[in-house]
Structure formats: structure tokens, C-alpha cells
N, CA, C and O atoms as a GROMACS GRO file, in nm:
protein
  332
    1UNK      N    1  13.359  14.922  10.294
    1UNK     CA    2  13.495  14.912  10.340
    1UNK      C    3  13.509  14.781  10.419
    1UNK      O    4  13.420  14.758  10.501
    2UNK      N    5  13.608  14.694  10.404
    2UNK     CA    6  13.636  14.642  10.492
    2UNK      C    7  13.696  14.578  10.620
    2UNK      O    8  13.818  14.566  10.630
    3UNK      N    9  13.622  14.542  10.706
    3UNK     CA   10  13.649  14.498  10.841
    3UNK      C   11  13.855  14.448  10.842
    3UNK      O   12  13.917  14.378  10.762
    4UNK      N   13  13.898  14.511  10.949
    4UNK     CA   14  14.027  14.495  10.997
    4UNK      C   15  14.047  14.325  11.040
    4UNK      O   16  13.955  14.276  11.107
    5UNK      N   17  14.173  14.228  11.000
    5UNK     CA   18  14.139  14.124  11.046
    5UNK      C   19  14.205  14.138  11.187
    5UNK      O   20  14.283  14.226  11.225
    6UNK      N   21  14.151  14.024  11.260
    6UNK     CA   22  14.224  14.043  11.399
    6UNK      C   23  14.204  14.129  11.492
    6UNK      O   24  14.282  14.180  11.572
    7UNK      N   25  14.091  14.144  11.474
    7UNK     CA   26  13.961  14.229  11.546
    7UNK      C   27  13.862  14.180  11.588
    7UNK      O   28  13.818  14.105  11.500
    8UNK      N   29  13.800  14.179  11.672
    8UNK     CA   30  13.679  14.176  11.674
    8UNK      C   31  13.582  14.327  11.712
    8UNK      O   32  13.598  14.442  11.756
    9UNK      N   33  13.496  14.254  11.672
    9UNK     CA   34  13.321  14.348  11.588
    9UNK      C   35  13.264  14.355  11.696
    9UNK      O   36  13.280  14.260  11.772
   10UNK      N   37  13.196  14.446  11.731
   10UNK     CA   38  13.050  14.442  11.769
   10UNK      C   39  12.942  14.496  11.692
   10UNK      O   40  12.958  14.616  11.672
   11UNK      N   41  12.833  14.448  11.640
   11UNK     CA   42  12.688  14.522  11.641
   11UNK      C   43  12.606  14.496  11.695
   11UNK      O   44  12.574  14.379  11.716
   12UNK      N   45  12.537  14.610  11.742
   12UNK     CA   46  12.423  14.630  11.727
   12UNK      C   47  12.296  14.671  11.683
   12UNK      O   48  12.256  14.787  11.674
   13UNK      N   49  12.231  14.562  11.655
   13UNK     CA   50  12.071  14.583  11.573
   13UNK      C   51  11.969  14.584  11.606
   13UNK      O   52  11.917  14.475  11.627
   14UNK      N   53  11.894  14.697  11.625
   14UNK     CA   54  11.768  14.721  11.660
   14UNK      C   55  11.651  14.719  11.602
   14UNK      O   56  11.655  14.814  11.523
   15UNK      N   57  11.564  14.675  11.595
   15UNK     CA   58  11.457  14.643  11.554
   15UNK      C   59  11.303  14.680  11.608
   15UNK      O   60  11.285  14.669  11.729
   16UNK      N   61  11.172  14.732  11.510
   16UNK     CA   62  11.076  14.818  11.588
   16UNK      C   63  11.008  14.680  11.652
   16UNK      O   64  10.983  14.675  11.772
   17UNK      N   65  10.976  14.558  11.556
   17UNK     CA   66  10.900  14.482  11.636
   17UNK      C   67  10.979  14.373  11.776
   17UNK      O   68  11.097  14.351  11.802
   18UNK      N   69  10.842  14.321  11.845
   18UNK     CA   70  10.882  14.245  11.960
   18UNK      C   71  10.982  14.122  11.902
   18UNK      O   72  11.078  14.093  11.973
   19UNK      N   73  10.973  14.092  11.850
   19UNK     CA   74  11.039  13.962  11.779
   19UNK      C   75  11.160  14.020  11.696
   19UNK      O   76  11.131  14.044  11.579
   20UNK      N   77  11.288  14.046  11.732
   20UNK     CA   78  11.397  14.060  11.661
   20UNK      C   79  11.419  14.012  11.544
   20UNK      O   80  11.462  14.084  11.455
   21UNK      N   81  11.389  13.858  11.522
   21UNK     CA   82  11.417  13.754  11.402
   21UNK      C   83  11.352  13.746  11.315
   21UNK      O   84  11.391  13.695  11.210
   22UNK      N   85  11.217  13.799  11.335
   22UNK     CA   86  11.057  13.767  11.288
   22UNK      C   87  11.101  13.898  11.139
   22UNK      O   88  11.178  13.990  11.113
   23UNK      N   89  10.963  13.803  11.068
   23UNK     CA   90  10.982  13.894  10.943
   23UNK      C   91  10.948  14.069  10.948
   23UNK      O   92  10.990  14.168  10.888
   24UNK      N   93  10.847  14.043  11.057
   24UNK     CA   94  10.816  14.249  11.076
   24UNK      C   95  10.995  14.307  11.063
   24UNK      O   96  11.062  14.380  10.991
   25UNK      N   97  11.016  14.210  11.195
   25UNK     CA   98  11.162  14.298  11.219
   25UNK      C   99  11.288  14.251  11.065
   25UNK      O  100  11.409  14.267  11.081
   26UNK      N  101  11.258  14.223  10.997
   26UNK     CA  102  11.383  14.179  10.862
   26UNK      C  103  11.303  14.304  10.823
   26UNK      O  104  11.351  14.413  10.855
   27UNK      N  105  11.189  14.300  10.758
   27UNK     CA  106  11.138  14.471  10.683
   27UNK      C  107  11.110  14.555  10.742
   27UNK      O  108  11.101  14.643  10.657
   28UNK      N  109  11.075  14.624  10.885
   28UNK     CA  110  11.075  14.762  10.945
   28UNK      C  111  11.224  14.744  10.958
   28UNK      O  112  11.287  14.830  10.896
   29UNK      N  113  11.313  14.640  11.033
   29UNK     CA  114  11.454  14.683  11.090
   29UNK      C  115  11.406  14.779  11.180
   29UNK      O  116  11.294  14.771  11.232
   30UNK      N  117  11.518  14.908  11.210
   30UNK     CA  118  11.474  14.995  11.347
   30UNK      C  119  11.420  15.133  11.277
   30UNK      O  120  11.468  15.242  11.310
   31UNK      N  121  11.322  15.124  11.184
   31UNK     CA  122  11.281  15.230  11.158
   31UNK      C  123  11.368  15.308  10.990
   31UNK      O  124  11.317  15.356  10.888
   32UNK      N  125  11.500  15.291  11.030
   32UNK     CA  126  11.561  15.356  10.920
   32UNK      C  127  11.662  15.258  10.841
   32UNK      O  128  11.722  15.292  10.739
   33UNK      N  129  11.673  15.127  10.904
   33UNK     CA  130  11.815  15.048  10.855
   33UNK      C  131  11.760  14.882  10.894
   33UNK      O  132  11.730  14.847  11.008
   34UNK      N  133  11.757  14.791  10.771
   34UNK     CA  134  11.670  14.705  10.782
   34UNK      C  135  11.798  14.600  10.848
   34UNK      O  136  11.909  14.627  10.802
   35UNK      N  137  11.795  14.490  10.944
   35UNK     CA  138  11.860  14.443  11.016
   35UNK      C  139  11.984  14.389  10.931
   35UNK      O  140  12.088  14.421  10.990
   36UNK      N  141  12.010  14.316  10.808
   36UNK     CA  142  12.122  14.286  10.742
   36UNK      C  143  12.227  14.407  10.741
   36UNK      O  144  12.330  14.390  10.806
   37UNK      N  145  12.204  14.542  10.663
   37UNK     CA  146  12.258  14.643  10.663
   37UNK      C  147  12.293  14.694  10.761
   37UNK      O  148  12.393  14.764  10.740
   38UNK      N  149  12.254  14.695  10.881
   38UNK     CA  150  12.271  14.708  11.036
   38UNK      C  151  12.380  14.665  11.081
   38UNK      O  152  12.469  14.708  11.154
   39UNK      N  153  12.352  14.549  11.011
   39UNK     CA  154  12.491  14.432  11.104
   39UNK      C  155  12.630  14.420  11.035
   39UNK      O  156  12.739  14.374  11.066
   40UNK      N  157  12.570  14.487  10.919
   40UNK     CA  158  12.683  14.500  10.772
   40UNK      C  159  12.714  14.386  10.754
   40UNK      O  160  12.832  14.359  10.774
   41UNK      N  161  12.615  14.271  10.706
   41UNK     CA  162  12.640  14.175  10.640
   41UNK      C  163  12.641  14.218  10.471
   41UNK      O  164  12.555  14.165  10.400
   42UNK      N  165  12.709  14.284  10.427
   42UNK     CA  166  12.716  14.292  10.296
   42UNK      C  167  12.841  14.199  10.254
   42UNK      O  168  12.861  14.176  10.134
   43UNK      N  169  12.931  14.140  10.363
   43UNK     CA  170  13.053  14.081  10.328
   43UNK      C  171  13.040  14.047  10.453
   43UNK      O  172  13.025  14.131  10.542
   44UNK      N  173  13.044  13.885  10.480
   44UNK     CA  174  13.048  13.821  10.605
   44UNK      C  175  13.154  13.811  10.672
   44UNK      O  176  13.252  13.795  10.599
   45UNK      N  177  13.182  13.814  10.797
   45UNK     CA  178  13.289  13.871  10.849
   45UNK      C  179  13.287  13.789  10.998
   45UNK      O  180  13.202  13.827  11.079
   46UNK      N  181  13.388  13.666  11.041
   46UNK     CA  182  13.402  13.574  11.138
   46UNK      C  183  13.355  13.629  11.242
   46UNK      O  184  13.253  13.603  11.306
   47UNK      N  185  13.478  13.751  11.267
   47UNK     CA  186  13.483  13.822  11.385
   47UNK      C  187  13.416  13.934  11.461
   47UNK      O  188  13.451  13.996  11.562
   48UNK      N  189  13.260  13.944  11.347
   48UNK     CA  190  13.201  14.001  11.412
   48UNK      C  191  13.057  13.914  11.509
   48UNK      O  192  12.986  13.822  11.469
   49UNK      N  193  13.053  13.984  11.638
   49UNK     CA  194  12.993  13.945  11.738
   49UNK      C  195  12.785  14.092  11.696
   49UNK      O  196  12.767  14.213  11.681
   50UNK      N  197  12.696  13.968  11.698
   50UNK     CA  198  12.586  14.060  11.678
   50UNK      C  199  12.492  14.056  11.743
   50UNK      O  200  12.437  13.946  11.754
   51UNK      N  201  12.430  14.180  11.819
   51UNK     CA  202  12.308  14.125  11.897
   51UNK      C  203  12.192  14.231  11.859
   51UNK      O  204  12.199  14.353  11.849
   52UNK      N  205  12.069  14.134  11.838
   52UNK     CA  206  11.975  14.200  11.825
   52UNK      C  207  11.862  14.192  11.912
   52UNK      O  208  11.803  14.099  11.966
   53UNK      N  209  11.843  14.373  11.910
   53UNK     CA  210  11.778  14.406  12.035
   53UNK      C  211  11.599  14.480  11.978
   53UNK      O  212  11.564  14.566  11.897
   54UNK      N  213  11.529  14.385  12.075
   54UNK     CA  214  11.393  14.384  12.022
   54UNK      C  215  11.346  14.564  12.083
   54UNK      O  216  11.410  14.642  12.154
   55UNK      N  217  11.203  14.578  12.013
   55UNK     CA  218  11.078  14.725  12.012
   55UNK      C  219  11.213  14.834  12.059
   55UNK      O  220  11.186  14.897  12.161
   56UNK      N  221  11.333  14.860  12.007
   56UNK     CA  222  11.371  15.014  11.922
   56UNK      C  223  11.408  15.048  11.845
   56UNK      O  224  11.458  14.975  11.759
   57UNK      N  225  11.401  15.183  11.837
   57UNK     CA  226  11.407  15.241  11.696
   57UNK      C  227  11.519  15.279  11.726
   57UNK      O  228  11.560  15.285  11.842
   58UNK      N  229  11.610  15.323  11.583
   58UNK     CA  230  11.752  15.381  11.504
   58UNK      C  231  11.776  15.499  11.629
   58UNK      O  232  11.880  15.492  11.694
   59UNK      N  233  11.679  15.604  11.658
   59UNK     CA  234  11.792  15.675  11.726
   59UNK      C  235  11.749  15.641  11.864
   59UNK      O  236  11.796  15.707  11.957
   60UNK      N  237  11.658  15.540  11.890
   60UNK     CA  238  11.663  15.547  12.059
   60UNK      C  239  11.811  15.463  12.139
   60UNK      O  240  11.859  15.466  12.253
   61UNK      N  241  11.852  15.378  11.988
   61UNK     CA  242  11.975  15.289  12.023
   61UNK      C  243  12.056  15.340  12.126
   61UNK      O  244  12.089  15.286  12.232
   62UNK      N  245  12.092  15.494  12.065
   62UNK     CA  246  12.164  15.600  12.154
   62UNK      C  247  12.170  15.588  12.245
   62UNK      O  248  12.279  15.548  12.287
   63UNK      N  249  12.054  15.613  12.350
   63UNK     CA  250  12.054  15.592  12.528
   63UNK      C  251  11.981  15.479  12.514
   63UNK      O  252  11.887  15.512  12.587
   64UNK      N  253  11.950  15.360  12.471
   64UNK     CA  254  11.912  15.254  12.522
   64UNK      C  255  11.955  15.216  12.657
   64UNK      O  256  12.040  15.299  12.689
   65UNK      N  257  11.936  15.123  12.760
   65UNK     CA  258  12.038  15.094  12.878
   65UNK      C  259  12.097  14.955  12.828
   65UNK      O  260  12.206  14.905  12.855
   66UNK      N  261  11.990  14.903  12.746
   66UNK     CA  262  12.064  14.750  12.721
   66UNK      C  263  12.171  14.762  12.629
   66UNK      O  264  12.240  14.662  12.612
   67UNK      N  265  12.204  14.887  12.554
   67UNK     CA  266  12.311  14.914  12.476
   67UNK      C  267  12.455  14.947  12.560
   67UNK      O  268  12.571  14.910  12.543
   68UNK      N  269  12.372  15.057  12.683
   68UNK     CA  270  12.526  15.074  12.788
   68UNK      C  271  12.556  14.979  12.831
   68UNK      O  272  12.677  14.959  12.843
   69UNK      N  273  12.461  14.874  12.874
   69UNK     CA  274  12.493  14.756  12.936
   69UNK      C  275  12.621  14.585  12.863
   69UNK      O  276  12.695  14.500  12.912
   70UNK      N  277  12.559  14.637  12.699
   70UNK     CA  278  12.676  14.565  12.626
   70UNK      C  279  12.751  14.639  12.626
   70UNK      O  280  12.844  14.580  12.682
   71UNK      N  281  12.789  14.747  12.600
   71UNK     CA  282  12.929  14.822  12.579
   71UNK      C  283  12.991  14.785  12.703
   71UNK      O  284  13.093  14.720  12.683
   72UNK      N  285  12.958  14.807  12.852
   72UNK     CA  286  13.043  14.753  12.961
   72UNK      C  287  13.074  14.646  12.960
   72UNK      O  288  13.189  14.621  12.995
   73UNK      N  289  12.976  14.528  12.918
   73UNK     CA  290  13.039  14.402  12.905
   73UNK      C  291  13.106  14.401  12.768
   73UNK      O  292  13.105  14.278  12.754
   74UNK      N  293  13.153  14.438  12.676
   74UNK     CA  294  13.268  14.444  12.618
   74UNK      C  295  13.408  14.485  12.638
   74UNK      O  296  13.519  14.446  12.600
   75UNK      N  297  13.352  14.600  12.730
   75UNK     CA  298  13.479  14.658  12.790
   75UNK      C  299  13.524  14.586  12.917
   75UNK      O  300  13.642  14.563  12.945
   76UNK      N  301  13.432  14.557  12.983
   76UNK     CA  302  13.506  14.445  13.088
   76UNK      C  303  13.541  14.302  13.050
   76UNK      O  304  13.577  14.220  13.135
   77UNK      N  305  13.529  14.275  12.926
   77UNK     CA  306  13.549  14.150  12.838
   77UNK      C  307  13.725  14.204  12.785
   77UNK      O  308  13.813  14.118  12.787
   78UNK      N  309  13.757  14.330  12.746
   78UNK     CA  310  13.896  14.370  12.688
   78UNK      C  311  13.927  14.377  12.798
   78UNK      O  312  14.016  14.292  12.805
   79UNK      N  313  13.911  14.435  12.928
   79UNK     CA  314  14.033  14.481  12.978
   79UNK      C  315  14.045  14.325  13.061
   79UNK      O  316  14.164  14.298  13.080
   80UNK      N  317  13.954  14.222  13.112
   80UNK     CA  318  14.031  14.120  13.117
   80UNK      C  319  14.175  14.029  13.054
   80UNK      O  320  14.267  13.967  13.108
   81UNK      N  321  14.127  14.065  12.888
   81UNK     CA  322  14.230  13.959  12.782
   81UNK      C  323  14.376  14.082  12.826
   81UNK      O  324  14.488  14.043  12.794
   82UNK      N  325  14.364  14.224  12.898
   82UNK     CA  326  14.460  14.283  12.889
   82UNK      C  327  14.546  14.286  12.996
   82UNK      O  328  14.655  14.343  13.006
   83UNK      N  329  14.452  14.179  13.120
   83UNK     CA  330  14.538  14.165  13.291
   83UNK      C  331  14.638  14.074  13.302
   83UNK      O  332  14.698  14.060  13.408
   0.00000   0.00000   0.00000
């Protein structure tokens, strides 16, 4: 499906090895979803914003802290453009 224009994206991609970029992490990805598919580069898309986050796996993403920690800085990133 694709991305809404006039949006912006976030992903996040997790990855098992220390090295996010490194080839371990392109073929493990986080255990279940190899980092392209993650980020849903199947159709490249301007407006999406991607960060990849090194040694976790698919469901630790869940409670990660560095995951709560981007979601607040996104959300304190919107409600600025909204003051």
C-alpha cells in the first residue's frame, strides 16, 4: 500500500547485530524482518524519516527505551510545528 503524501514517516529498524549497516545486520535484520522490508523500502518514499537501532530483536522493539525515547522526540517535534 502506499504511503499518504504530505506526511511524514517514521521507522524503525532493528537489527540483531552490533553494527546496524553491516552485512550480519542486512541478513539477520531483527530476527524476523530483514532491514529493507522493515523500513518498507519496497517503493521509496521522500518523507519517510529511518532509524536504525543496533543488538534488538523484532519483539524487544516493543519496550525498547531508545524506541520511547524517539516516539517523544517525534511527538515533541509535532506539537512544536502545531504552537
Amino acid at each position: 500500500m502506499p504511503l499518504p503524501d504530505g506526511v511524514r514517516h517514521h521507522a524503525v529498524v532493528g537489527t540483531m547485530a552490533a553494527d546496524p549497516h553491516g552485512v550480519v545486520a542486512q541478513l539477520a535484520g531483527d530476527g524476523m524482518v530483514q532491514p529493507p522490508s522493515a523500513a518498507g523500502r519496497h517503493e521509496p518514499h521522500e518523507d519517510v524519516v529511518t532509524v536504525r537501532l543496533p543488538a534488538v530483536g523484532h519483539m524487544s522493539l516493543l519496550d525498547d527505551p531508545r524506541v520511547v525515547t524517539l516516539l517523544g522526540e517525534v511527538q515533541r517535534r509535532a506539537d512544536g510545528r502545531r504552537g
